[in-house]
VOBA-1610 file (N, C-alpha, C; in pm, whole numbers, padded with zeros to 5 digits, always signed):
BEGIN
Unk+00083-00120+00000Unk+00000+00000+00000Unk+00087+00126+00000Unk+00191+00122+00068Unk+00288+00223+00089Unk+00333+00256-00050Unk+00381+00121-00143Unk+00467+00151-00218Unk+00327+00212-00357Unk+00236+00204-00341Unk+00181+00257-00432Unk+00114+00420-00445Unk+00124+00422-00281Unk+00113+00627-00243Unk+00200+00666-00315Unk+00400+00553-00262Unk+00483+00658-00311Unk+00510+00705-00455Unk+00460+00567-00519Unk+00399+00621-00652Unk+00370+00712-00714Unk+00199+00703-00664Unk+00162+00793-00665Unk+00193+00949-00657Unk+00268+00935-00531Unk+00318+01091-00476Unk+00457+01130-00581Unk+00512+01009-00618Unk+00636+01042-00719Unk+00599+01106-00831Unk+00488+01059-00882Unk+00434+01094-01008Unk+00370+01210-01042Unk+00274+01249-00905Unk+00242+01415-00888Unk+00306+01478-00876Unk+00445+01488-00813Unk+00609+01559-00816Unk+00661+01593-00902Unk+00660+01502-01013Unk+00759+01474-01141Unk+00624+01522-01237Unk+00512+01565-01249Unk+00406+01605-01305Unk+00383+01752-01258Unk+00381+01813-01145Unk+00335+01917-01120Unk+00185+01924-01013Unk+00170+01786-01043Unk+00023+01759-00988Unk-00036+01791-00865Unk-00148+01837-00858Unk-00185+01881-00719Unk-00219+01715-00632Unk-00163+01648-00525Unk-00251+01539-00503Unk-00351+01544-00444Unk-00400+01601-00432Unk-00584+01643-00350Unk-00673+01555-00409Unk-00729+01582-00522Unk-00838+01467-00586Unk-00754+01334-00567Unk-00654+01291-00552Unk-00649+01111-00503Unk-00712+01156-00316Unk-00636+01230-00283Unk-00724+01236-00158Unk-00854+01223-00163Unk-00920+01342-00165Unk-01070+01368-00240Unk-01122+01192-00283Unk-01055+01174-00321Unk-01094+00989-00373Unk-01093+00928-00241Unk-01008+00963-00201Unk-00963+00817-00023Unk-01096+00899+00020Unk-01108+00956+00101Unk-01248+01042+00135Unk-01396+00990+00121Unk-01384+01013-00061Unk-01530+00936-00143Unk-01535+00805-00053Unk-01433+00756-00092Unk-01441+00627-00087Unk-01461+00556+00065Unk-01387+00634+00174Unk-01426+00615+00308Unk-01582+00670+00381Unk-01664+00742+00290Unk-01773+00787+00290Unk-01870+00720+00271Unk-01844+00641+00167Unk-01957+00550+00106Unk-01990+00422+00195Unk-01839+00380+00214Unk-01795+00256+00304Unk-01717+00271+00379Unk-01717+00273+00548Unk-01594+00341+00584Unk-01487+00240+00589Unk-01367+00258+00591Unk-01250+00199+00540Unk-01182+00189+00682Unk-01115+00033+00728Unk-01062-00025+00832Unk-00965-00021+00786Unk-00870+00100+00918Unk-00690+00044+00900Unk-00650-00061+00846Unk-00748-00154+00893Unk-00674-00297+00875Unk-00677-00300+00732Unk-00791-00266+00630Unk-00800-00306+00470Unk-00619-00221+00412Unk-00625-00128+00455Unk-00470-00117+00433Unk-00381-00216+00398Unk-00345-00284+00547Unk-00282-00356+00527Unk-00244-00457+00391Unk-00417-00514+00334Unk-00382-00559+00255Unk-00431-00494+00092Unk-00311-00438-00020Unk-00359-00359-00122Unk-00459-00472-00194Unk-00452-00605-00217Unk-00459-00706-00347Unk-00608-00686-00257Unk-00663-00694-00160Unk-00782-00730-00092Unk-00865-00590-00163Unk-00824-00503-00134Unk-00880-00385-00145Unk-00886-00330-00270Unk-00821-00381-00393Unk-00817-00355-00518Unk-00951-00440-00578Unk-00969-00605-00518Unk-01042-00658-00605Unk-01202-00627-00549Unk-01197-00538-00434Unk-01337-00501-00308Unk-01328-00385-00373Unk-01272-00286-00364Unk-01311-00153-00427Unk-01270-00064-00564Unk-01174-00179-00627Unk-01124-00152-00747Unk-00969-00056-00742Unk-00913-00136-00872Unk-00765-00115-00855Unk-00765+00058-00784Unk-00817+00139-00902Unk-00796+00299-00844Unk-00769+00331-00705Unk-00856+00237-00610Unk-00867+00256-00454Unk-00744+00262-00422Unk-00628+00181-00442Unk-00553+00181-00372Unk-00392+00262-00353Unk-00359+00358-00500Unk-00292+00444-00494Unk-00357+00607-00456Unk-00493+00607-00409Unk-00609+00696-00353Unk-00546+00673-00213Unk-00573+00569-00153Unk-00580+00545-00024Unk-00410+00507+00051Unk-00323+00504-00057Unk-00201+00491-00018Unk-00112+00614-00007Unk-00186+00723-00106Unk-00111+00810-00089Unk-00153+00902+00019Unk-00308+00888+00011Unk-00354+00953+00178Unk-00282+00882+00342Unk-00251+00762+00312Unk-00187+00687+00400Unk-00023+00727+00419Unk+00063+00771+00332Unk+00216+00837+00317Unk+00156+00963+00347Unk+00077+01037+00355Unk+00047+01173+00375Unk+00014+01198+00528Unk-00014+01091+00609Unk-00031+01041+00711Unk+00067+01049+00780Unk+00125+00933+00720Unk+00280+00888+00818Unk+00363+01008+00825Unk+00376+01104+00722Unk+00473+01174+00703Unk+00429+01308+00811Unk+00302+01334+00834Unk+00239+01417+00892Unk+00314+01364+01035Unk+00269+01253+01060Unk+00350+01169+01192Unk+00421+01153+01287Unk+00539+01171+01135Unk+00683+01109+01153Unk+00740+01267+01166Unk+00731+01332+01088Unk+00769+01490+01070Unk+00857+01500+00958Unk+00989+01596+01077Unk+01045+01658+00962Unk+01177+01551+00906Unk+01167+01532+00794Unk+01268+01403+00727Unk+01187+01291+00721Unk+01067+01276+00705Unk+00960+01154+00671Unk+01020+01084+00594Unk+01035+01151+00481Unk+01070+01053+00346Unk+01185+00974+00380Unk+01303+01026+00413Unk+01404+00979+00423Unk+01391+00895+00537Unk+01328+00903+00621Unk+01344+00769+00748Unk+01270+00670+00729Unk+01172+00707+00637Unk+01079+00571+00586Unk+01122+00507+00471Unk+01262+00546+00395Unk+01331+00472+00335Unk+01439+00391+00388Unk+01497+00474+00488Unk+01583+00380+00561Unk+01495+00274+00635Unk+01411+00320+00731Unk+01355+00209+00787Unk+01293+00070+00713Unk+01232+00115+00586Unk+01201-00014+00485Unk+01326-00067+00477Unk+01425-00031+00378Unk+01555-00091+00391Unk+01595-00180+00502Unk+01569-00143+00633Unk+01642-00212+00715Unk+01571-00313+00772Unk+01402-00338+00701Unk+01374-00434+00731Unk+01432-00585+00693Unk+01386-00704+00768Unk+01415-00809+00703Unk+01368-00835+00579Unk+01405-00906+00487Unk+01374-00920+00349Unk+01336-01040+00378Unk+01221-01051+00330Unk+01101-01198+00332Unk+00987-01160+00225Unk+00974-01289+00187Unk+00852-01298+00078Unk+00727-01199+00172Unk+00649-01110+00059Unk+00481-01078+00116Unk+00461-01136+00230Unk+00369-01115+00305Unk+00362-01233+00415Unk+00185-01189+00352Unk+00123-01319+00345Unk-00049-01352+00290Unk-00116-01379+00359Unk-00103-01356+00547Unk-00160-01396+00637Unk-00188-01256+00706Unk-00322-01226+00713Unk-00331-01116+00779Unk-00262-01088+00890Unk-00270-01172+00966Unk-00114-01198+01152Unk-00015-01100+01053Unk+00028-01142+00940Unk+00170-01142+00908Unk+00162-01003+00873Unk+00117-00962+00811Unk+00085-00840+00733Unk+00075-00768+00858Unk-00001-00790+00965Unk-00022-00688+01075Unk+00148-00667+01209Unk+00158-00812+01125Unk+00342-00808+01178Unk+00438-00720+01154Unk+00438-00732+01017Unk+00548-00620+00929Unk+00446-00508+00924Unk+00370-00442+00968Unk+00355-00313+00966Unk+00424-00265+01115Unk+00415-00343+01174Unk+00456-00280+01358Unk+00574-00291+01325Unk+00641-00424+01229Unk+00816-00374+01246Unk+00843-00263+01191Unk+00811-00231+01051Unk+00826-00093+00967Unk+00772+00037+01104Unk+00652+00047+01188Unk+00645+00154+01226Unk+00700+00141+01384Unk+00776+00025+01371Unk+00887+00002+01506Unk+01024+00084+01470Unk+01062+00085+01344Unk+01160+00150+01343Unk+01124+00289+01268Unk+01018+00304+01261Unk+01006+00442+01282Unk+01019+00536+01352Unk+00990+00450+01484Unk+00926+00544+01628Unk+00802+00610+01642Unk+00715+00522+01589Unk+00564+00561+01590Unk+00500+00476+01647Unk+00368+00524+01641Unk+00312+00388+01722Unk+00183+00426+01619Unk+00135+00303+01612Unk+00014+00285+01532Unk-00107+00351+01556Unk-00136+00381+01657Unk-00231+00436+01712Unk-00230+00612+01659Unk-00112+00635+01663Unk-00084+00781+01663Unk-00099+00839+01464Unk-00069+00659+01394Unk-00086+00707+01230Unk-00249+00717+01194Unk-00293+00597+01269Unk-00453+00623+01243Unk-00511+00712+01289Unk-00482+00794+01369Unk-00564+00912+01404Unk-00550+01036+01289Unk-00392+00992+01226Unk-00434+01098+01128Unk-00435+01068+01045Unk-00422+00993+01005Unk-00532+00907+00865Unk-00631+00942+00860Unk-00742+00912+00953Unk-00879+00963+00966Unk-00871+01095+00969Unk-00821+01138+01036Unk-00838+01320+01056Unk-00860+01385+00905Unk-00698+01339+00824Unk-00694+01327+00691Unk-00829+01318+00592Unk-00881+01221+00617Unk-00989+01173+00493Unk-01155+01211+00587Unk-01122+01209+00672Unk-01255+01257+00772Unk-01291+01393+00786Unk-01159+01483+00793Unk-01150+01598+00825Unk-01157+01718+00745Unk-01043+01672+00699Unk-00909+01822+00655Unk-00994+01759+00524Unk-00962+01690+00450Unk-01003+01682+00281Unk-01158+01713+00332Unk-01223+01658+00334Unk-01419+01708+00343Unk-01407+01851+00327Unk-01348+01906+00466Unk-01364+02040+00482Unk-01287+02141+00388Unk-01209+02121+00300Unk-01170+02200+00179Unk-01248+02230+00113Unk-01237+02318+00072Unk-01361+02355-00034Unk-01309+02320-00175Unk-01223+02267-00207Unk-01238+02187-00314Unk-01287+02093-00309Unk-01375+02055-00207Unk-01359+01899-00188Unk-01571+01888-00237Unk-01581+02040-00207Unk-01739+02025-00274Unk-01738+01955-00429Unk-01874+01847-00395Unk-01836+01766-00543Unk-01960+01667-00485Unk-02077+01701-00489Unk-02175+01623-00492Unk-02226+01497-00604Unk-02148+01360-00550Unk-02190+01245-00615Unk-02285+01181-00621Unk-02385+01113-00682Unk-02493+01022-00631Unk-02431+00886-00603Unk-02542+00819-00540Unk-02461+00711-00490Unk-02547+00599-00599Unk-02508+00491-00618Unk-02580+00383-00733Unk-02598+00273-00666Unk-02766+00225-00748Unk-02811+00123-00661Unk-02818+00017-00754Unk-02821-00112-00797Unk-02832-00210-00897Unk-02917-00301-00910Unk-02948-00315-01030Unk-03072-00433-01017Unk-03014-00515-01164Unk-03012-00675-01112Unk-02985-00736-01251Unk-03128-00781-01282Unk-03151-00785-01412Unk-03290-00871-01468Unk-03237-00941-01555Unk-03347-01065-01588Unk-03344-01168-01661Unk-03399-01110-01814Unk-03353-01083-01936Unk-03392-01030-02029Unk-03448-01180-02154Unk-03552-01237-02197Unk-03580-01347-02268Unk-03502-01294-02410Unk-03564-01207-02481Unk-03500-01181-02649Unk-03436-01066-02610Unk-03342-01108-02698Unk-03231-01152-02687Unk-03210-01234-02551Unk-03174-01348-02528Unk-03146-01399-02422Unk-03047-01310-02359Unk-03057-01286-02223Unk-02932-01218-02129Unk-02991-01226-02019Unk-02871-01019-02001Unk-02915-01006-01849Unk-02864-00850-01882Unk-03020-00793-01779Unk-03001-00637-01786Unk-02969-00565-01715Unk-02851-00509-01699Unk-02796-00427-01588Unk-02865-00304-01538Unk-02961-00258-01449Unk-02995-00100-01431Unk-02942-00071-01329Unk-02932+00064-01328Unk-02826+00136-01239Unk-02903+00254-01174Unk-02999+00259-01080Unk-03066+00398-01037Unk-02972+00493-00968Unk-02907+00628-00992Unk-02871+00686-00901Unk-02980+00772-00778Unk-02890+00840-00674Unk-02997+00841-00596Unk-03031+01026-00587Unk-02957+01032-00710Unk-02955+01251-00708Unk-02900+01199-00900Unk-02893+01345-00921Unk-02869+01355-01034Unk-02733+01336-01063Unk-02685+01240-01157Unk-02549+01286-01205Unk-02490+01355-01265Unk-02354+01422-01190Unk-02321+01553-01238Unk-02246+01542-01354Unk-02264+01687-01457Unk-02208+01664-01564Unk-02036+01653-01576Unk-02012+01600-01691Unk-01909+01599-01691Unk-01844+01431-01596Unk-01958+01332-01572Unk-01947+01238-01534Unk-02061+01135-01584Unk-01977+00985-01604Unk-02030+00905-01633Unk-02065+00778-01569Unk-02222+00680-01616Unk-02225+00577-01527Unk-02117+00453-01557Unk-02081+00392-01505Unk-02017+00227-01588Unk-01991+00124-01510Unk-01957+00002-01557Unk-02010-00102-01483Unk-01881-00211-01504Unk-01875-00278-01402Unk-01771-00386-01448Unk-01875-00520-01417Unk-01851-00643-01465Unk-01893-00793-01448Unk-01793-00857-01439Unk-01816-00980-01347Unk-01724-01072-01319Unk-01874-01177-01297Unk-01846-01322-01290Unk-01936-01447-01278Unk-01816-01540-01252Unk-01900-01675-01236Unk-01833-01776-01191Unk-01735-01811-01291Unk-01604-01810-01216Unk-01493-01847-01306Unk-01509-01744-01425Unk-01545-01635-01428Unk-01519-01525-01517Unk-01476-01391-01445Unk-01303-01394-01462Unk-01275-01266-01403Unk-01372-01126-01430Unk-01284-01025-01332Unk-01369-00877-01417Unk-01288-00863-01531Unk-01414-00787-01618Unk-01333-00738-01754Unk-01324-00570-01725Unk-01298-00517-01826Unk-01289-00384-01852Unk-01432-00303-01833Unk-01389-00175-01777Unk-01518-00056-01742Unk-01624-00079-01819Unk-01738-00058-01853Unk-01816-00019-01924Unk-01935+00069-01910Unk-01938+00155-02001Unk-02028+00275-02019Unk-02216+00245-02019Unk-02233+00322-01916Unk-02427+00229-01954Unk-02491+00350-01982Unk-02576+00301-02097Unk-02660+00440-02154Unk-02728+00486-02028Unk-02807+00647-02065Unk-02910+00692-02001Unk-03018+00638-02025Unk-03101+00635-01940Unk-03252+00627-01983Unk-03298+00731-01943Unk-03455+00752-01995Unk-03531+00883-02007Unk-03586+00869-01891Unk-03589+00777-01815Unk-03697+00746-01653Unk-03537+00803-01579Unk-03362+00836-01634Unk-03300+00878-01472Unk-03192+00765-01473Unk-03248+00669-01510Unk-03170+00548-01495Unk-03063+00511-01598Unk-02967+00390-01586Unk-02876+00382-01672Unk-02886+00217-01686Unk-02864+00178-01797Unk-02874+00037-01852Unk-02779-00041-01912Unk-02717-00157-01907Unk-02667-00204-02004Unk-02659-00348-02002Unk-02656-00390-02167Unk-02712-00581-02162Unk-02615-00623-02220Unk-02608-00754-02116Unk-02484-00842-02190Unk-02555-00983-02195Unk-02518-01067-02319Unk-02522-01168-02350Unk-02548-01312-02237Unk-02664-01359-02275Unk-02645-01487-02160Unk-02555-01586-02180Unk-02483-01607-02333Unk-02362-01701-02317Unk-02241-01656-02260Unk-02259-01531-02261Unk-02179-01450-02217Unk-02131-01507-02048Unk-02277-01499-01966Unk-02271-01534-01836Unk-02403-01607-01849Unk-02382-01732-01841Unk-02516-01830-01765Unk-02585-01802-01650Unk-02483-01726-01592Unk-02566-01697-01403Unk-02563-01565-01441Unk-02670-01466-01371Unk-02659-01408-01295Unk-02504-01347-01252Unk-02452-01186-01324Unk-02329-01140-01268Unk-02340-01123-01166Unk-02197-01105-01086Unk-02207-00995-01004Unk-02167-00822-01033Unk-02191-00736-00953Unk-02162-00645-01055Unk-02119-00496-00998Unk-02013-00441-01009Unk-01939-00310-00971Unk-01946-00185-01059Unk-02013-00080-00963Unk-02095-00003-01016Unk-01996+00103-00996Unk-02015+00229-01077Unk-01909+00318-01065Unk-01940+00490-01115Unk-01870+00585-01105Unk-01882+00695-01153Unk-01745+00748-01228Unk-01735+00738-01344Unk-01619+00794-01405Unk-01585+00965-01440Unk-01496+01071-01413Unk-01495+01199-01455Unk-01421+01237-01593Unk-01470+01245-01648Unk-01377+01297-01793Unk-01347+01458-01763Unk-01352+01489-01668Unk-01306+01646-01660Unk-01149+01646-01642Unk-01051+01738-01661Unk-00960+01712-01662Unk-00900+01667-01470Unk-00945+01565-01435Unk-00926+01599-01304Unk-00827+01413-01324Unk-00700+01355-01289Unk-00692+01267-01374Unk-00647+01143-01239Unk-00689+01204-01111Unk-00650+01125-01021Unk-00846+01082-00934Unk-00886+01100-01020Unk-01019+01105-00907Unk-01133+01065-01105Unk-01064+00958-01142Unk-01103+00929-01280Unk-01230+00832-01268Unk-01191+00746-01155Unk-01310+00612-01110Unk-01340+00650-00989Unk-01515+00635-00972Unk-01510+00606-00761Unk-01588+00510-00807Unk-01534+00378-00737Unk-01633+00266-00750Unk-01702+00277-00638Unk-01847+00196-00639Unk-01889+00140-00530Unk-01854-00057-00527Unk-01892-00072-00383Unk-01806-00238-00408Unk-01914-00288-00484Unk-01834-00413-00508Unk-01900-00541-00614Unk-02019-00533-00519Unk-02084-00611-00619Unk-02237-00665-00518Unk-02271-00786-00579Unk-02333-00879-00528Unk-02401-01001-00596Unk-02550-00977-00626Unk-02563-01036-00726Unk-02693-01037-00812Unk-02850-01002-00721Unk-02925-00905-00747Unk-03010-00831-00692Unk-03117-00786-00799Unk-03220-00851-00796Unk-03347-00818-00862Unk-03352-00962-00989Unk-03244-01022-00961Unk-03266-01149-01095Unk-03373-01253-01004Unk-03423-01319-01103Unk-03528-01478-01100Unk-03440-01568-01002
//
């Protein structure tokens, strides 16, 4: 998770970029659903629950954290201190994962307690209360149906306010033994709503299905806010 803030944060550096809208994103995204220190811990968990975007959003609000923390020379002591950890495979056991974070913020000289408070403060606080941070989203609700002709299945998407311009609905599917594929765009309808049909050979069951808001404004860190996957709701 770390290494994808610093990413992140490298890339807004070497760009010019303001990082606020990935904040603004960690925020959305702790709003909708609020977000456990612990999902930190693991990025691969939290990529395939709230979608890849989530996690250089929520990593770089997380280095924005530590560094708040740690103070003055952040960067540099949180490179030495990684360095001087032991070198061991990932550890894939949550224990483990919650292991190597206390060693990394053991040789920090932090204590865990003291990063989550401003983590939250961070995405609870200080980002909400910016006034850039005004940006009224609707939130999306899903219903799959069983469609006969064409055989399928019909995706609708009610939001719960209007969607703002300059933003779009889209949808990802995944089914049994069918990874997710790529975004997809669902028309308007004239009732408010947004639609889109995919093939029943496509998926025999019933998707599941991750609903989303995309910005084409030039804003290029705050591009997706998913809401999580959901399993099939309104099918036979």
């Amino acid at each position: 998770m770390l290494a994808a803030g610093l990413r992140r944060r490298a890339a807004c550096e070497a760009s010019g970029l303001d990082p606020f809208d990935g904040r603004l994103h960690a925020a959305i995204l702790h709003s909708r659903r609020p977000v456990r220190f612990e999902d930190l811990f693991d990025a691969e968990a939290l990529a395939r629950r709230r979608g890849p975007e989530s996690v250089p959003a929520l990593g770089e609000a997380l280095l924005e954290a530590l560094e708040r923390t740690v103070g003055e020379g952040a960067r540099a002591r949180l490179f030495a201190a990684l360095a001087g950890l032991p070198r061991a495979p990932a550890p894939r056991s949550s224990s483990g994962r919650a292991r190597r974070w206390s060693e990394l913020l053991g040789a920090l000289g932090i204590e865990r307690a003291d990063l989550e408070e401003r983590f939250f403060a961070l995405i609870e606080d200080d980002v909400p209360e910016d006034p850039r941070a005004a940006l009224a989203l609707p939130r999306l609700d899903v219903l799959v149906r069983m469609q006969a002709s064409p055989a399928g299945w019909r995706v609708v998407v009610v939001p719960d306010q209007e969607v703002p311009a300059g933003w779009d609905v889209e949808c990802r599917l995944r089914g049994r033994g069918i990874p997710s594929g790529s975004a997809r765009r669902l028309g308007a309808q004239p009732d408010g709503s947004y639609a889109f049909f995919v093939l029943a050979r496509n998926f025999l069951f019933p998707p599941e299905v991750q609903v989303g808001l995309r910005c084409f404004a030039e804003r290029p860190l705050l591009q997706f806010v998913w809401e999580d996957w959901q399993a099939p709701r309104g099918a036979p």
